[in-house]
C-alpha positions in Angstrom: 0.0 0.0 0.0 1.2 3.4 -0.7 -0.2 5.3 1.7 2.2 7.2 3.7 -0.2 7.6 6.5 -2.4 4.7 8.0 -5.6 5.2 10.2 -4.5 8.9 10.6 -1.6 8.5 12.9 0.9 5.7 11.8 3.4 6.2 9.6 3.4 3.4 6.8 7.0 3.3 6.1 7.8 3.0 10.5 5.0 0.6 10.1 7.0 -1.5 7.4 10.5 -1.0 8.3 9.8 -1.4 12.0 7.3 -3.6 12.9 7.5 -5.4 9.8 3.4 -4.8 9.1 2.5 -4.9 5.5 -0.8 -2.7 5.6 -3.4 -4.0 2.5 -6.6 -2.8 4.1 -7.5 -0.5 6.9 -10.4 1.2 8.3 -10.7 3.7 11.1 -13.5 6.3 11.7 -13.4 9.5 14.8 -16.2 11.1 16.4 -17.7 12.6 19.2 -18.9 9.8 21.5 -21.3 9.6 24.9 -22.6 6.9 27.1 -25.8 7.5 28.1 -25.4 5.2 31.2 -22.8 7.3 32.5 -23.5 10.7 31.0 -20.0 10.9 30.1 -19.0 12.3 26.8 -15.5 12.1 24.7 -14.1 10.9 21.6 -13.7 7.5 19.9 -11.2 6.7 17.6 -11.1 3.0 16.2 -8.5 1.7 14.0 -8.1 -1.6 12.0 -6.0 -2.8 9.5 -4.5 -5.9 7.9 -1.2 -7.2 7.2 -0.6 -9.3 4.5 2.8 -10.5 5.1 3.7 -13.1 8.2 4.3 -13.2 11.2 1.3 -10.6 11.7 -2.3 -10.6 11.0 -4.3 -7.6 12.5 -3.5 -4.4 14.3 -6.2 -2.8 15.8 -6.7 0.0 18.4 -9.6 1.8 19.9 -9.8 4.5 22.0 -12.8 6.0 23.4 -14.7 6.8 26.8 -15.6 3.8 28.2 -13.7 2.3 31.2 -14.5 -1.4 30.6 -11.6 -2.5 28.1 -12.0 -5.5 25.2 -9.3 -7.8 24.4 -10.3 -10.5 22.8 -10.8 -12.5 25.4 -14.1 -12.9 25.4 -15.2 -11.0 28.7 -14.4 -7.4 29.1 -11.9 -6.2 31.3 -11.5 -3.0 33.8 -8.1 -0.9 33.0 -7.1 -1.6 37.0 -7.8 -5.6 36.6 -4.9 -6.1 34.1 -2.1 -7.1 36.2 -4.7 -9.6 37.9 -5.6 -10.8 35.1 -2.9 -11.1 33.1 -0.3 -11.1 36.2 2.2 -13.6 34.1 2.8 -10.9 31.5 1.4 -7.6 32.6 3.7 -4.9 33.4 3.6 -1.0 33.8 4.6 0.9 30.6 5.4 4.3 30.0 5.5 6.2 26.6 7.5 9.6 26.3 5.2 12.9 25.7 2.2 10.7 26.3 0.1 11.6 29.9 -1.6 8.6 32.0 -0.5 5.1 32.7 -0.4 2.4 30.9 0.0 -1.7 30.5 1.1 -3.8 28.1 1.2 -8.2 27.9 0.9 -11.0 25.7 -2.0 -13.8 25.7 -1.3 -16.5 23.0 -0.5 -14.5 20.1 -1.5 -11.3 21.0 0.3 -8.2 22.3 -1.5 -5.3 24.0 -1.1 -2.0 25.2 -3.4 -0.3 27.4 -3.5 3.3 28.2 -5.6 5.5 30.2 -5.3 8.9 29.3 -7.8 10.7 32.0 -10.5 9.9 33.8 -12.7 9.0 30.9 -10.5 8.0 27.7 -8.7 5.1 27.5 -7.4 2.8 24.5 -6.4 -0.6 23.8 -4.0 -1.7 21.1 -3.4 -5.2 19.9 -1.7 -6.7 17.6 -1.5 -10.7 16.3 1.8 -12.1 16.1 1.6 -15.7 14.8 5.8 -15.8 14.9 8.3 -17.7 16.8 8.2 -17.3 20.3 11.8 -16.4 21.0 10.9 -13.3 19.0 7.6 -11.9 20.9 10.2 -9.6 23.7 11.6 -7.7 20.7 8.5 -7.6 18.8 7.1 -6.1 21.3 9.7 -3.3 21.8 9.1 -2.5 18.1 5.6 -2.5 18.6 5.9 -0.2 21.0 8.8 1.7 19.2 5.3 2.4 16.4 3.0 3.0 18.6 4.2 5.5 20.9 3.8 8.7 18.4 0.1 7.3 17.7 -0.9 7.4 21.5 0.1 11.1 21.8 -1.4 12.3 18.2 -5.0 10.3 18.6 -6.8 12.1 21.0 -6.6 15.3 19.0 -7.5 13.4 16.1 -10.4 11.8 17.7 -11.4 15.2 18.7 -11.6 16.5 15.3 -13.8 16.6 12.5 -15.8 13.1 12.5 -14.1 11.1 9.9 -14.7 7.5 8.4 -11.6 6.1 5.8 -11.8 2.5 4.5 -8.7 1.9 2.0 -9.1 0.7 -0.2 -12.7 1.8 -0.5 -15.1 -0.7 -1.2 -16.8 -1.3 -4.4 -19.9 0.6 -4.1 -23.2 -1.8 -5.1 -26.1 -0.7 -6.5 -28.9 -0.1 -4.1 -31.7 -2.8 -4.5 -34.4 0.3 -5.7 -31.7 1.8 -7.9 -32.0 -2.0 -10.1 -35.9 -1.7 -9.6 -36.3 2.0 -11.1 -34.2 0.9 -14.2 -36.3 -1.8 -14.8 -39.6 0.2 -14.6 -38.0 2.5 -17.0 -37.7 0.1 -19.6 
């Protein structure tokens, strides 16, 4: 893909040369966001794309109000339960120029980084490795390495105008009463 910027926020060529991701499809959309349980209101920011080159499969981030994180677990997950839950691999993370806290583990072939910017916003990153275990540590130093400007810029990108961006952009279908007017034409 030539894109030199993916989901807003990632470079393509740190994403490439770095990490060794091979973006052929992404998708990512920003917006104001509130949950009406709560009454809290924010920004969202979600984020997926594909790799098409091994070891990796997915990267994914979302960021938005809620407290209750998903990692594909199956259940969701508090930002204060990590290191119970995933107390063989948690541990405490810091990114430079980037406020809050923040943890980051593996679980199979998943690595995650969770950050909690405020009170209200947080995100979770992960990323699919399907490579040889001896290499998860220093993948995920270069995962970090990409991810560390994206944590700083998405908040202010989330916070701007509401945008949606799927490349590359699906092939538009013709609407069901778009075929039937044609045919009452004839």
């Amino acid at each position: 893909m030539a894109d030199e910027t993916i989901c807003g926020v990632f470079p393509n060529q740190d994403l490439q040369e770095t990490l060794g991701f091979d973006t052929y499809w992404y998708d990512y959309i920003t917006g104001p966001t509130e949950d009406v349980k709560t009454g809290e209101s924010g920004y969202s920011y979600r984020c997926d794309m594909d790799s098409d080159s091994a070891p990796f499969g997915l990267l994914e981030v979302s960021y938005g109000i809620d407290s209750m994180l998903h990692p594909n677990t199956g259940k969701p997950l508090e930002f204060d339960e990590i290191p119970v839950e995933y107390s063989d691999t948690a541990r405490e993370v810091s990114f430079e120029g980037v406020e809050g806290e923040g943890w980051a583990w593996t679980d199979s072939v998943e690595i995650y980084v969770a950050w909690r910017y405020d009170e209200t916003q947080t995100l979770l990153a992960r990323l699919t490795y399907w490579g040889p275990p001896e290499d998860l540590d220093e993948q995920v130093e270069k995962f970090h390495i990409v991810l560390e400007p994206a944590l700083a810029q998405i908040p202010e990108l989330a916070s701007a105008t509401p945008t949606h961006v799927t490349v590359p952009s699906p092939t538009p279908r013709p609407s069901p009463n778009a075929e039937e007017a044609s045919l009452d034409d004839d």
